[in-house]
C-alpha positions as CSV (number, residue, x, y, z in Angstrom):
1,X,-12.3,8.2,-25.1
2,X,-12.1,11.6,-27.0
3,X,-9.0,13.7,-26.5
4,X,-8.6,17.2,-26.7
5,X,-5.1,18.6,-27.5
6,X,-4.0,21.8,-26.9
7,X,-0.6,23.6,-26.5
8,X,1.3,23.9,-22.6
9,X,2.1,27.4,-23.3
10,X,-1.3,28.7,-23.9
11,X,-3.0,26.7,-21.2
12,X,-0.1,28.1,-18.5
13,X,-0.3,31.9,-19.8
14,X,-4.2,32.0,-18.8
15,X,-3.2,30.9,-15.1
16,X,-0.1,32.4,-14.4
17,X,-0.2,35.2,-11.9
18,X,3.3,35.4,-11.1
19,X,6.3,33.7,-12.1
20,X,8.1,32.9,-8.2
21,X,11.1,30.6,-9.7
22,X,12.6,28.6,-12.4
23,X,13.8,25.1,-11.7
24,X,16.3,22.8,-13.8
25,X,16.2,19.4,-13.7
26,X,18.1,17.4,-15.9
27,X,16.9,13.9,-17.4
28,X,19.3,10.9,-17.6
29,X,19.5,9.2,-20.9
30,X,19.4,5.6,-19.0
31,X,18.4,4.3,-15.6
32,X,20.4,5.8,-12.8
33,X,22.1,3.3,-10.2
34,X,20.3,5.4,-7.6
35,X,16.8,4.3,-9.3
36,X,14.6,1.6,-7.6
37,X,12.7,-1.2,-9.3
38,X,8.6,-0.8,-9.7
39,X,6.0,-3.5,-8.7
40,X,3.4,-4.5,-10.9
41,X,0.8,-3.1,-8.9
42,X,2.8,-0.8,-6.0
43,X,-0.3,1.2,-5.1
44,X,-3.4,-0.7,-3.6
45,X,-6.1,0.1,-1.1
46,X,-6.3,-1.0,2.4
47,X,-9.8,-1.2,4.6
48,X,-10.8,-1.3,8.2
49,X,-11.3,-4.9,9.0
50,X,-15.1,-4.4,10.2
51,X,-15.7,-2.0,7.6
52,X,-14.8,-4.3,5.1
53,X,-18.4,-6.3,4.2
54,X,-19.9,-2.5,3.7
55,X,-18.0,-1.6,1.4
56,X,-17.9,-5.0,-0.7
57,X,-21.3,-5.8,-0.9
58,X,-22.8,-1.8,-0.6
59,X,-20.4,0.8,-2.8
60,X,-20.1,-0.2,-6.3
61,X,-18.8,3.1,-7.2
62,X,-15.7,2.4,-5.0
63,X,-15.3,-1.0,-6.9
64,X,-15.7,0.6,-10.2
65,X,-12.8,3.1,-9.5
66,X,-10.6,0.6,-8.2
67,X,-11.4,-0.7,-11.5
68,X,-10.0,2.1,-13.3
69,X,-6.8,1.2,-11.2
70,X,-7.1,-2.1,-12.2
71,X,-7.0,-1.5,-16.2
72,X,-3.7,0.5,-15.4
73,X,-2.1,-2.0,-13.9
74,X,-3.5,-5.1,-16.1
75,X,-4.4,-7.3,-13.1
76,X,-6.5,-6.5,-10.0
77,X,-5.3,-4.0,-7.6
78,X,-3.9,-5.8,-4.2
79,X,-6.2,-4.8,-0.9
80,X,-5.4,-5.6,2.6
81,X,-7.7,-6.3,5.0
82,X,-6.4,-5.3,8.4
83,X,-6.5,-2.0,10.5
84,X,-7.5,-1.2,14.6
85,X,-10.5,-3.3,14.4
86,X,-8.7,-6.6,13.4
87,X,-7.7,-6.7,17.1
88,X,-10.8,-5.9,18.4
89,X,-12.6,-8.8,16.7
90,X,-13.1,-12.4,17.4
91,X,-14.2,-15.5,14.9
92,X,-17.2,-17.9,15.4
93,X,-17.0,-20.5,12.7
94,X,-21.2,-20.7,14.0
95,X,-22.0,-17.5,12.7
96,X,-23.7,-17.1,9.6
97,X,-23.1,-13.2,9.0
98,X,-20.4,-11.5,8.1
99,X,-19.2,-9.3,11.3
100,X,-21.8,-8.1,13.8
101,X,-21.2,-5.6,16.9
102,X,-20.9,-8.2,20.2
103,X,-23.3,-6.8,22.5
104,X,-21.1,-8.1,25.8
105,X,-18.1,-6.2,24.7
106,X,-17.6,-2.6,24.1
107,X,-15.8,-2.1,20.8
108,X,-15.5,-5.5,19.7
109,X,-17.0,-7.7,16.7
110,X,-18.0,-11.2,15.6
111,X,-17.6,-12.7,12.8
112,X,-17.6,-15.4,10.4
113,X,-16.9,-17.2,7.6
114,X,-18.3,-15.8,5.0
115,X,-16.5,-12.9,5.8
116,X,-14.0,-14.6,3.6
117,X,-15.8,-15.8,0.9
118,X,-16.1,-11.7,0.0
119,X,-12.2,-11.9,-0.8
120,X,-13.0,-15.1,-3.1
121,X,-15.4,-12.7,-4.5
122,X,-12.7,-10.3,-5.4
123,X,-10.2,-12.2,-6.8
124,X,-7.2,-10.2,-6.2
125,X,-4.4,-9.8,-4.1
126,X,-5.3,-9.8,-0.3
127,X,-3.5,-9.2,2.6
128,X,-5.5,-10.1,5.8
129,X,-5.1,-9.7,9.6
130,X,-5.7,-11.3,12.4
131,X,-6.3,-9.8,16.1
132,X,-2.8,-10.5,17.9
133,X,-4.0,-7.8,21.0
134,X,-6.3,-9.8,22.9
135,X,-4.3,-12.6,23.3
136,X,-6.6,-15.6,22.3
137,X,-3.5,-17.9,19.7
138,X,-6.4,-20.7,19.2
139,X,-9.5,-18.5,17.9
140,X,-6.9,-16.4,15.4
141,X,-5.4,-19.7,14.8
142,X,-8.8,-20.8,13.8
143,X,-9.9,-18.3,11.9
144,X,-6.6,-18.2,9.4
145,X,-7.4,-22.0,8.9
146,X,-11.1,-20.9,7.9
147,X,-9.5,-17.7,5.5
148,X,-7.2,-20.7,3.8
149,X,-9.4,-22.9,3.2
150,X,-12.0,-20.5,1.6
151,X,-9.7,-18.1,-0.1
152,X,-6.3,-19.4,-0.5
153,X,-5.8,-18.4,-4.1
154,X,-6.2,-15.0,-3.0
155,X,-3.7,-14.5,0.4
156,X,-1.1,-12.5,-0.6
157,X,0.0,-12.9,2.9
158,X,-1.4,-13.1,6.9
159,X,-1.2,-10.4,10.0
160,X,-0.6,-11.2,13.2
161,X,-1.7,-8.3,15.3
162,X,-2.1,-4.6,13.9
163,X,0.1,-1.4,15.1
164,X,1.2,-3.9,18.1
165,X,3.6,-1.1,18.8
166,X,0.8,0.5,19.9
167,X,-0.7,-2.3,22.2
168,X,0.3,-1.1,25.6
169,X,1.0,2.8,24.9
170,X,-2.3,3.5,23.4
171,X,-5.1,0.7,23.5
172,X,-4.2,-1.0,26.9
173,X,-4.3,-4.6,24.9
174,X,-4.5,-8.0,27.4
175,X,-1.1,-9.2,25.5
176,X,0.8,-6.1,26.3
177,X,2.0,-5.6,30.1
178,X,4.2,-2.6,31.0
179,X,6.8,-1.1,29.3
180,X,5.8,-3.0,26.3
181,X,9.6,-2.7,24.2
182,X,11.0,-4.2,21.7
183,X,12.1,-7.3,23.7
184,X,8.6,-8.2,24.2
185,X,6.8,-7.3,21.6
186,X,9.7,-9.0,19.5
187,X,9.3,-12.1,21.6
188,X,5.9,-12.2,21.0
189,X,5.2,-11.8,17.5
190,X,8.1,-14.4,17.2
191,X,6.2,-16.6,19.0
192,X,3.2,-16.0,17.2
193,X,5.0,-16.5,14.1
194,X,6.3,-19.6,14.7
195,X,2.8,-20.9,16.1
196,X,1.0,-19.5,12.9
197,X,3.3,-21.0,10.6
198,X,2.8,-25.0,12.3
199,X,-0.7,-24.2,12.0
200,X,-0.5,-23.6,8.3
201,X,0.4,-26.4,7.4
202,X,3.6,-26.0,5.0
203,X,6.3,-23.6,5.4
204,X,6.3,-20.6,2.6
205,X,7.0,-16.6,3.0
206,X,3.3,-15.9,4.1
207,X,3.8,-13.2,7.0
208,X,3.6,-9.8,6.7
209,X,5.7,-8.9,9.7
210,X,5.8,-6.1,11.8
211,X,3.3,-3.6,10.9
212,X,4.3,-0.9,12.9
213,X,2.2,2.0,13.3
214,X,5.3,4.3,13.2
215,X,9.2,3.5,12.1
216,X,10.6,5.9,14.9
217,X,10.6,5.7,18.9
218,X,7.5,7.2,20.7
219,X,8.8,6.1,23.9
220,X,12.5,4.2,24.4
221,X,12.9,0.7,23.7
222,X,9.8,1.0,21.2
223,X,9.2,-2.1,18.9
224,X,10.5,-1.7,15.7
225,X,11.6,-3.8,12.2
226,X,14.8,-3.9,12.6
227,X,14.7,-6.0,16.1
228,X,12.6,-8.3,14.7
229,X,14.8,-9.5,12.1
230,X,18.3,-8.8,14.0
231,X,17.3,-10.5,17.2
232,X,13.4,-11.7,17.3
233,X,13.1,-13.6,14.4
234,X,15.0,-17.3,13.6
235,X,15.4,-18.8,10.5
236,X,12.3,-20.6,10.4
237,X,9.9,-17.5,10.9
238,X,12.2,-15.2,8.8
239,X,11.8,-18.2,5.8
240,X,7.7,-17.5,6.2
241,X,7.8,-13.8,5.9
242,X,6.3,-12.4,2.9
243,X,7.3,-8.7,3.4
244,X,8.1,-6.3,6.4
245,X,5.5,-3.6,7.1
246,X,4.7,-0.3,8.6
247,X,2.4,2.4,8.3
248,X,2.9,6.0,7.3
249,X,0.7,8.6,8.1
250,X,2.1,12.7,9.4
251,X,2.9,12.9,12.7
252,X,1.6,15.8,12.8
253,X,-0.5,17.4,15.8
254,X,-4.4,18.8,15.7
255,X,-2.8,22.4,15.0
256,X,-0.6,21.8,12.3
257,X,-1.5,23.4,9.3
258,X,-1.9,23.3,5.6
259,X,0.6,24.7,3.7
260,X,3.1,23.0,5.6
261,X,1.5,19.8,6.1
262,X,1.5,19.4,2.2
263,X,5.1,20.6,1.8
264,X,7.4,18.0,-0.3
265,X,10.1,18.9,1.7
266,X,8.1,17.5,4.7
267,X,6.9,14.4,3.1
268,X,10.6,13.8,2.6
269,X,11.7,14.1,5.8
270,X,8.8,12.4,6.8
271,X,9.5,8.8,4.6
272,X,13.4,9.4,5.6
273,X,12.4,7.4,8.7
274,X,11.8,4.4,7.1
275,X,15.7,4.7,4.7
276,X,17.4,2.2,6.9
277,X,14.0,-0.1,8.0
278,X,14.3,-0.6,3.9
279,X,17.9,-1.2,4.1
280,X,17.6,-3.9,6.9
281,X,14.9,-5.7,5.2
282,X,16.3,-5.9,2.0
283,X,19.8,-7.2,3.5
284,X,17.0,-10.4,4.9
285,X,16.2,-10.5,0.9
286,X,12.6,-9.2,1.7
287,X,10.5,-6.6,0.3
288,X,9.8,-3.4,2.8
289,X,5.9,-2.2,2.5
290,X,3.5,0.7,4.1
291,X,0.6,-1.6,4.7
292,X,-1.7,1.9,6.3
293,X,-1.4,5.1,4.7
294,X,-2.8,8.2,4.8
295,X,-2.6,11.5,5.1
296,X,-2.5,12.4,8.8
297,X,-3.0,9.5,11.7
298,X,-5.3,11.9,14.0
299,X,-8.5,12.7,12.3
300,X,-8.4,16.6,10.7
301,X,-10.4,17.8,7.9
302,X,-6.9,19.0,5.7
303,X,-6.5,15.2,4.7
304,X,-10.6,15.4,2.3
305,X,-9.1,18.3,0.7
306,X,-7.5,18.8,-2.7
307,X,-3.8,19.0,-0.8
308,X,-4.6,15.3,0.5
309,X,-4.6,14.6,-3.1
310,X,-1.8,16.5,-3.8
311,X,0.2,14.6,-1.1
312,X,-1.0,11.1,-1.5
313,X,1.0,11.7,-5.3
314,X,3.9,13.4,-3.5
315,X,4.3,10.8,-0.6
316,X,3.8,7.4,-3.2
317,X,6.3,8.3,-5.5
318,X,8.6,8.8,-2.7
319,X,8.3,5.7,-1.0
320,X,8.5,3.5,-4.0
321,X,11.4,5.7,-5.1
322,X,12.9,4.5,-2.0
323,X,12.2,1.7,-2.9
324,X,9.8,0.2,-0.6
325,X,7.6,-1.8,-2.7
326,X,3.9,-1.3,-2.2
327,X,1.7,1.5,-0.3
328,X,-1.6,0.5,0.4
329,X,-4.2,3.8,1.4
330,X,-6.5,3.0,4.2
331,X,-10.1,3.4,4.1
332,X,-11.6,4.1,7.5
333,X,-15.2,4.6,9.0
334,X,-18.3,5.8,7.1
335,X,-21.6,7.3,7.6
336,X,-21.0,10.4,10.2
337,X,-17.6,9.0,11.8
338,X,-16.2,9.2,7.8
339,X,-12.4,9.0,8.4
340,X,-11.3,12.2,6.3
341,X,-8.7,10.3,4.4
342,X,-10.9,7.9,3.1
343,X,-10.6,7.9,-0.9
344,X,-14.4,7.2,-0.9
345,X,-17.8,8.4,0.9
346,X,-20.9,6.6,1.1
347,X,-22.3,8.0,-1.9
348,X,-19.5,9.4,-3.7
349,X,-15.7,10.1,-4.7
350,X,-13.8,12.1,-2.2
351,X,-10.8,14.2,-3.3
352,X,-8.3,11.8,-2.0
353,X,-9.0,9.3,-4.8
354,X,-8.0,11.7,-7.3
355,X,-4.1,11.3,-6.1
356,X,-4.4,7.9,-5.7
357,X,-5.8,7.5,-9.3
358,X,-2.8,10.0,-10.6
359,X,-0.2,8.3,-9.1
360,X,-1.5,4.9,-10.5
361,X,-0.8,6.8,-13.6
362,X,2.7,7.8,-12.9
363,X,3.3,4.6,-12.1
364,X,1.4,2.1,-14.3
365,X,3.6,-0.2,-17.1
366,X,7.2,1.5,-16.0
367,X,9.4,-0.5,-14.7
368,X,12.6,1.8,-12.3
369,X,11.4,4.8,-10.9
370,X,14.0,7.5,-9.1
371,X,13.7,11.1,-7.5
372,X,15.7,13.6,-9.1
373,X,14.8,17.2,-6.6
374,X,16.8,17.7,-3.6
375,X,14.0,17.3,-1.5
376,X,14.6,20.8,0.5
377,X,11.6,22.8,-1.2
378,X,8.0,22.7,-2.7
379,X,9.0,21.4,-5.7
380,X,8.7,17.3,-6.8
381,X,9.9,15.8,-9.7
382,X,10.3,12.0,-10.5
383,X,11.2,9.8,-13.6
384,X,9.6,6.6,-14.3
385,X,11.8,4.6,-17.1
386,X,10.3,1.6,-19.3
387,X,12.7,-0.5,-21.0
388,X,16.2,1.4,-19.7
389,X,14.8,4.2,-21.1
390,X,12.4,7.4,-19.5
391,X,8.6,6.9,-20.3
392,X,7.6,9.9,-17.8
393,X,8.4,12.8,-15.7
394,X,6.0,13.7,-12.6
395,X,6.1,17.2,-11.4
396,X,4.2,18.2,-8.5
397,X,4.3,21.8,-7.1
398,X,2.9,21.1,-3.2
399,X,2.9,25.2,-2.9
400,X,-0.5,26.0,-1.0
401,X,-2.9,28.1,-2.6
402,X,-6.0,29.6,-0.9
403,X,-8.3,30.5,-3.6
404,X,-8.0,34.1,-3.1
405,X,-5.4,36.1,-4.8
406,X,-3.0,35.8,-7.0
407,X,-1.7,32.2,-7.3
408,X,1.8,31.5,-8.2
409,X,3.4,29.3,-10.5
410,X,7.1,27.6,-11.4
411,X,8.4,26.7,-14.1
412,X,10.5,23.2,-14.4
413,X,13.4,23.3,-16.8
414,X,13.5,19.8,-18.5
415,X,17.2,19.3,-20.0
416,X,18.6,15.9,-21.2
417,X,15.6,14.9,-23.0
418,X,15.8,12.5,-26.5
419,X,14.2,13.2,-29.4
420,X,10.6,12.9,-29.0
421,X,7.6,14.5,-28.6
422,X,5.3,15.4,-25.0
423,X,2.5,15.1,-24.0
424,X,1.3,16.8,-20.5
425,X,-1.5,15.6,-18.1
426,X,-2.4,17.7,-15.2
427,X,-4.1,17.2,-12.0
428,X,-5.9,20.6,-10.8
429,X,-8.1,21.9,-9.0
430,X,-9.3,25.8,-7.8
431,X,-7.3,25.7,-4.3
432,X,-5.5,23.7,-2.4
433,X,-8.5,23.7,0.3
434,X,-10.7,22.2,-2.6
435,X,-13.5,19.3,-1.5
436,X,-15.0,17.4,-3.9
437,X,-18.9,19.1,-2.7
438,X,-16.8,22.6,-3.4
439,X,-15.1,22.1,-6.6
440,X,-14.0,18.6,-7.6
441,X,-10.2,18.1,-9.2
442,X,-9.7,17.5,-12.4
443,X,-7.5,15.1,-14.0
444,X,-6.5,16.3,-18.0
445,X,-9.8,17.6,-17.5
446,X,-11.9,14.9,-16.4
447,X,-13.8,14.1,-13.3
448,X,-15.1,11.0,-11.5
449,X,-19.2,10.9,-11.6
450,X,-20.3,10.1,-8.1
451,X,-22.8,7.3,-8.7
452,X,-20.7,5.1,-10.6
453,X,-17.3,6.6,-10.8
454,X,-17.5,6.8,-14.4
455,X,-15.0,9.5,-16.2
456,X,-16.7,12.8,-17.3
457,X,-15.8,14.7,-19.8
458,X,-12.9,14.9,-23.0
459,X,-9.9,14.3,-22.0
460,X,-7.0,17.2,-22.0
461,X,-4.0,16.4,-23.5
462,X,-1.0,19.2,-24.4
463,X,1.6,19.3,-26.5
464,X,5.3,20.1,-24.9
465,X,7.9,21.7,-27.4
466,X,10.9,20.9,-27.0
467,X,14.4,22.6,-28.4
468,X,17.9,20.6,-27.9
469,X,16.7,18.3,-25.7
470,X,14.9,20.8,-23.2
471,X,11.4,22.0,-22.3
472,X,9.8,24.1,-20.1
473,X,6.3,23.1,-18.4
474,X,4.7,25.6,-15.6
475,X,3.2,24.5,-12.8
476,X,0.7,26.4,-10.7
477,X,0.2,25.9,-6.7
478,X,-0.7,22.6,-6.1
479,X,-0.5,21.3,-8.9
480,X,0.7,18.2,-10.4
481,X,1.7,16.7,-14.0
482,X,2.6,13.6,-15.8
483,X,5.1,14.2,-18.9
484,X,4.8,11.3,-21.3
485,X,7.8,10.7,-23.7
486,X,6.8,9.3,-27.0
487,X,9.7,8.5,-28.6
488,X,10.1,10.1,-32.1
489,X,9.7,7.1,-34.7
490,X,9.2,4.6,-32.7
């Protein structure tokens, strides 16, 4: 790959407009107390259960960036197979497809068995689901029997049910009766549990429990994480859970818009809802995960846009700062019913995928990872550390920009830094509004070809100087960087 290296200063004088504040954030020499532990792989992707043949065996392009992902993280990146449709589907160990439309049942599918020989094919991390909603214990029963004996190697761990929090309120599923609370939807996942984990066979953490579509109460007595493993759960089906699981998306309505929708301060008090879910779980020694994530949960065109980039960054570095330990982005419908948050279209790269690929970056080969902002304003900044020491600094300024007039920029005051030498990489693009068909994003530079996601272009690399262990980077509206610390004589 060719690089191109310039200096921060000139590239931020030819875009500044006007100067709005200055920030200071100071750098700490070792890993803070406050600082949470990185997964290997803590980003992967997660697709709609009947969606899922499509895109394995028809969109090489979205295999090839996830392949990007992959060489970041030095193993495959982890999907999960789940989403709406896993509880509108049914298995017939007969059929010799992969999942078909069942003509006697409006919104429901069939499939088979060699819709897991396509996770085989993949050979990486897989979480998959099973439908919990209609009620029928034997045919899911059946089908995780068929996923274990043709994929095994490859089940990170098993659904029962998806967004069952959701059963009665929204979908009107046969296992949910009125009022549907926490009692009974405790109960029953319990029960379903237990059932699953006889069936298996041998007793290991397996279970990705929960999977609530949202960690706060819609309605009182809603289901949540924390009843399951107070009260629902015995020792037996707390011993098979893998991890415990929600899903984050804004909950946000139709007419929300933009510039506040991308806000870090509301992506903060957003993932504040899930502080003591991650407390609760890690006091059962498990992991806390978003197994669905997106931008916004009702469909709007904001989340295709260059912002939705912007706050895919914003929103994973949060959460794993947190410390929950994986986010996996949902892929939705295709064709004309293309779910706007997808990070992929049928014959191309949407924006989305260019903060999922930048925050793989952030991420990638460090090991602790803490938030050092207050969280009250526009204005982001993490640090990633590798070996006790900091590797990078993220900066992210989630201002809105229109792409008319002036645009404004910040500057972040880096203090506390050892002797070394940056290096900057920035994700831009012209607005905050920005679609891929208008204008794609640009990461140090470079773009994502359509056909084959290959990288275009030389990449852009600038130089940082530093004076007594400070430095001063500028950051346009949405925009983000990675600061890389290369560590004088090493």
């Amino acid at each position: 790959m060719r690089h191109r290296y310039i200096s921060s200063g000139v590239l931020a004088s030819s875009l500044i407009r006007a100067r709005a504040n200055v920030l200071s954030y100071p750098i700490s020499a070792t890993v803070p107390s406050t600082a949470a532990r990185l997964d290997n792989t803590p980003i992967g992707v997660s697709f709609e259960f009947d969606v899922w043949p499509t895109y394995k065996l028809g969109l090489s392009h979205v295999w090839e960036c996830m392949g990007h992902i992959t060489e970041l993280y030095g193993s495959k990146m982890p999907i999960r197979i789940g989403g709406t449709t896993q509880d509108r589907s049914a298995y017939d160990g007969e059929y010799d497809g992969y999942i078909y439309p069942d003509p006697t049942i409006e919104l429901h599918s069939i499939y088979g068995p060699k819709f897991f020989d396509l996770i085989s094919d993949y050979g990486g991390e897989t979480t998959l689901g099973f439908n919990r909603g209609d009620n029928d214990i034997a045919n899911s029963l059946e089908a995780a029997l068929a996923a274990k004996s043709a994929a095994s190697d490859y089940l990170y761990a098993i659904e029962l049910g998806n967004e069952p929090d959701l059963y009665y309120l929204v979908w009107n599923k046969p296992v949910a009766t009125a009022p549907w609370n926490m009692s009974q939807e405790g109960e029953n996942q319990a029960e379903w549990s237990q059932a699953f984990l006889d069936a298996w066979g041998r007793y290991e953490p397996i279970l990705s429990a929960g999977n609530y579509a949202v960690p706060i109460e819609l309605v009182e007595g809603h289901p949540n994480t924390d009843y399951l493993i107070k009260t629902a759960f015995n020792s037996t089906v707390k011993a098979g859970v893998k991890a415990y699981c929600t899903h984050s998306y804004a909950l946000s309505g139709e007419d929300a818009i933009l510039p506040n929708e991308m806000k870090h301060s509301k992506t903060v008090a957003d993932m504040g809802h899930y502080a003591d879910k991650i407390a609760t779980a890690k006091s059962a020694g498990r992991p806390y995960i978003i197994g669905e994530a997106g931008f916004h949960g009702l469909e709007t065109t904001q989340d295709a846009t260059f912002a939705g980039a912007i706050q895919i960054v914003d929103k994973t570095l949060q959460a794993v700062s947190m410390g929950i330990q994986r986010i996996y982005y949902h892929q939705g419908s295709l064709g004309e019913s293309q779910a706007s948050f997808n990070w992929w279209r049928l014959d191309g790269i949407a924006a989305p995928f260019y903060g999922g690929y930048f925050a793989s970056l952030a991420v990638a080969g460090a090991e602790h990872i803490v938030t050092s902002d207050t969280g009250n304003d526009a204005y982001a900044q993490y640090v990633a550390y590798k070996q006790g020491l900091p590797s990078k600094v993220v900066l992210i300024n989630t201002d809105y920009f229109s792409g008319y007039g002036d645009r404004n920029a910040t500057v972040f005051n880096l203090s506390g830094l050892p002797r070394s030498t940056l290096r900057v990489l920035r994700m831009a693009a012209s607005s905050s509004e920005a679609s891929v068909e208008d204008s794609p994003p640009t990461i140090g530079g470079q773009t994502f070809s359509n056909e084959e996601c290959t990288i275009l272009g030389d990449q852009v690399i600038e130089t940082l100087d530093t004076s007594n262990g400070t430095a001063e980077i500028t950051l346009i509206a949405s925009e983000a960087a990675i600061v890389y610390i290369d560590y004088d004589g090493a």
